[in-house]
Residue frames as qw, qx, qy, qz and C-alpha x, y, z in Angstrom:
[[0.000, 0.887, 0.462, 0.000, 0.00, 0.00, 0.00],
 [0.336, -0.740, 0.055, 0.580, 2.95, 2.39, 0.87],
 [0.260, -0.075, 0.570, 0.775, 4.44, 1.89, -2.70],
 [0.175, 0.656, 0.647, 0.347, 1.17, 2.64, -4.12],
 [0.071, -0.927, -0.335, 0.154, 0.87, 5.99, -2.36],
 [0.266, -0.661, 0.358, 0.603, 4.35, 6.90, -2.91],
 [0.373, 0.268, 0.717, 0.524, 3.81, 6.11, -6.91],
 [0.002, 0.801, 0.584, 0.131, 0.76, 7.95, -6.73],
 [0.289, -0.851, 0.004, 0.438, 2.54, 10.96, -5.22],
 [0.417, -0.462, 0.583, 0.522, 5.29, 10.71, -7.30],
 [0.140, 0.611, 0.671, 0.396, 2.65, 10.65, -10.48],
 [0.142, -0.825, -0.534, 0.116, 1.12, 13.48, -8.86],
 [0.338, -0.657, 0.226, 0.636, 4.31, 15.66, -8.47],
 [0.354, -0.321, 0.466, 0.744, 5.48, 15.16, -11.55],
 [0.110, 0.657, 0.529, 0.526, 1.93, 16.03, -13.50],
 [0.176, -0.932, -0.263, 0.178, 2.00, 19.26, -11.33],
 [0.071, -0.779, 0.170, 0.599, 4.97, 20.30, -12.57],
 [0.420, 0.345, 0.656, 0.524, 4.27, 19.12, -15.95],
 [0.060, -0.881, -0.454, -0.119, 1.36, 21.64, -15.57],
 [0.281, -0.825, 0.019, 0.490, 3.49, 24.20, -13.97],
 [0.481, -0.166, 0.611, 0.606, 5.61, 23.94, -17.30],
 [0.156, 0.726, 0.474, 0.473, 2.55, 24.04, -19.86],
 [0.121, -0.970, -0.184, 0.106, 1.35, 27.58, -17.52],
 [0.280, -0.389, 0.389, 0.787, 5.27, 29.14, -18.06],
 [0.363, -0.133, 0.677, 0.627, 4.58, 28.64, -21.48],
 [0.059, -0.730, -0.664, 0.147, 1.51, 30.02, -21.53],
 [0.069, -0.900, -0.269, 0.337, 2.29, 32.82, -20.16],
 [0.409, -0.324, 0.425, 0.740, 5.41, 33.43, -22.16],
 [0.274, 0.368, 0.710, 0.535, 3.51, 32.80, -25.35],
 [0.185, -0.793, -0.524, 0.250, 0.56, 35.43, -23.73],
 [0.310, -0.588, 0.166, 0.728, 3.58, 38.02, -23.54],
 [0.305, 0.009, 0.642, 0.703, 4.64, 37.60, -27.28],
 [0.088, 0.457, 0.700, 0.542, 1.40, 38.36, -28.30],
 [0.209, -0.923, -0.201, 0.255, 0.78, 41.35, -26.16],
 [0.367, -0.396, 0.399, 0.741, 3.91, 42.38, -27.57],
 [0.181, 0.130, 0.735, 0.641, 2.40, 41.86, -31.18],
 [0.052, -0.743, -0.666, 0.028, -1.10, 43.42, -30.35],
 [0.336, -0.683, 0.055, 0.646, 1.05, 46.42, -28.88],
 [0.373, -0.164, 0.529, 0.744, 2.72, 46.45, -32.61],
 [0.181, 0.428, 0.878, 0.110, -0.33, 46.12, -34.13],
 [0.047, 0.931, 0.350, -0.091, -2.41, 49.18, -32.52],
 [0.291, -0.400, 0.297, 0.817, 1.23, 51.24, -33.05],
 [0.169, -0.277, 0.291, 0.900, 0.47, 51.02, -36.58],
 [0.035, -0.636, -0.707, -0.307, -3.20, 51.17, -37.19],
 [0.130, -0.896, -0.182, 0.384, -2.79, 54.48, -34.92],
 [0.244, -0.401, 0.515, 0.717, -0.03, 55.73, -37.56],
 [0.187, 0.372, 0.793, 0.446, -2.02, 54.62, -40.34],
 [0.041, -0.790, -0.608, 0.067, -5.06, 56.77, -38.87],
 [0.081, -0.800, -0.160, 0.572, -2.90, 59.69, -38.41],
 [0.157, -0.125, 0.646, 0.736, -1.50, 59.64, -42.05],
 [0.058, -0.668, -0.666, -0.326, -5.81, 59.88, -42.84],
 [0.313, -0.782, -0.411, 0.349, -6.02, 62.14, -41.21],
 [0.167, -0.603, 0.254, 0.738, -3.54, 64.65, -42.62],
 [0.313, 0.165, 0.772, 0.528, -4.09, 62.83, -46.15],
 [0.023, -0.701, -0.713, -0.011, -7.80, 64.31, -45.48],
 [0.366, -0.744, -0.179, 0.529, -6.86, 67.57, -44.29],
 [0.378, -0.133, 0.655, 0.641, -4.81, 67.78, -47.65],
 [0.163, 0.513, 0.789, 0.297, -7.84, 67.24, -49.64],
 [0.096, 0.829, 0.550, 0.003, -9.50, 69.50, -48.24],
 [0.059, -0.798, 0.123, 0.586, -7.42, 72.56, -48.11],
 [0.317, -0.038, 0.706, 0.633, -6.80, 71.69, -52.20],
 [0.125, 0.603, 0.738, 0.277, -10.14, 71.57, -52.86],
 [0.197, -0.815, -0.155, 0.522, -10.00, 75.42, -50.88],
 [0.372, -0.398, 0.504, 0.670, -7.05, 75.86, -53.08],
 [0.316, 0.190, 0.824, 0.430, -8.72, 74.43, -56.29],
 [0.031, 0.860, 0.501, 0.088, -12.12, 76.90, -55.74],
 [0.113, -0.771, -0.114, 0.616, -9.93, 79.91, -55.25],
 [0.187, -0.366, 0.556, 0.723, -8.27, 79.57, -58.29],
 [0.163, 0.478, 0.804, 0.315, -11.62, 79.08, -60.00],
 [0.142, -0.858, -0.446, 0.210, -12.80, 81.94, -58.61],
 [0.290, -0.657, 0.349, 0.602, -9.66, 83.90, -59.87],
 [0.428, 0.204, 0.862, 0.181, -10.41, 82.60, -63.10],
 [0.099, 0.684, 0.716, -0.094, -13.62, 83.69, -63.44],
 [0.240, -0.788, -0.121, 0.554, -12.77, 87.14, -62.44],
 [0.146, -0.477, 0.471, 0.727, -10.02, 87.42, -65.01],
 [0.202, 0.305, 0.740, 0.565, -12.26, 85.85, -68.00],
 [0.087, -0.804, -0.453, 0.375, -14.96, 88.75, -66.48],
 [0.273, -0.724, 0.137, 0.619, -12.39, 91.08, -66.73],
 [0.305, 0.079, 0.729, 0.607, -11.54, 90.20, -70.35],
 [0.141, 0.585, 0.753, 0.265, -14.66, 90.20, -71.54],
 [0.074, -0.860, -0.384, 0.327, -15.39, 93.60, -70.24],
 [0.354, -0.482, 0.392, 0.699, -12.09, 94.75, -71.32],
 [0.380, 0.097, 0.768, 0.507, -13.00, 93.50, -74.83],
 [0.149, 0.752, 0.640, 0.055, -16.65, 95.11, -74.76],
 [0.169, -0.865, -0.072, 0.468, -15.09, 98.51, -73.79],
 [0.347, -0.382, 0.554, 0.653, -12.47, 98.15, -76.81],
 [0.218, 0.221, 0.724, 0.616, -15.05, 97.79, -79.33],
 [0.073, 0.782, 0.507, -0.356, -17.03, 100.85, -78.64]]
């Protein structure tokens, strides 16, 4: 009966620190990929701020793009008046 309990112990130890082994490795693995999640939101927040400015871009072109339409205008205005006033 004694050998049986000391087997049984001695089974018992050494699947607890089987288990204690798998949980290290666990947690190790756990790490790595908190590490890679970490890497992850880095550059989906980089990514967002490059939209951000990309956007910002746009729009002060399109600002850009309507003045110079509007400068345009003015001067084909001007013309035209210019022209009407020359053939009087």
């Amino acid at each position: 009966i004694i050998e049986t309990l000391r087997h049984g112990a001695r089974r018992s130890v050494e699947a607890a620190n089987q288990g204690k082994l798998v949980a290290e490795e666990g947690v190790l693995q756990m790490q790595n990929e908190e590490e890679t999640l970490l890497s992850i939101v880095s550059g989906v927040d980089n990514i967002a701020g490059m939209a951000t400015q990309m956007a910002a871009s746009v729009e002060e072109q399109a600002h850009v793009s309507e003045d110079i339409n509007q400068q345009i205008v003015l001067i084909s205005s001007l013309a035209t008046d210019s022209l009407s006033k020359s053939n009087m």
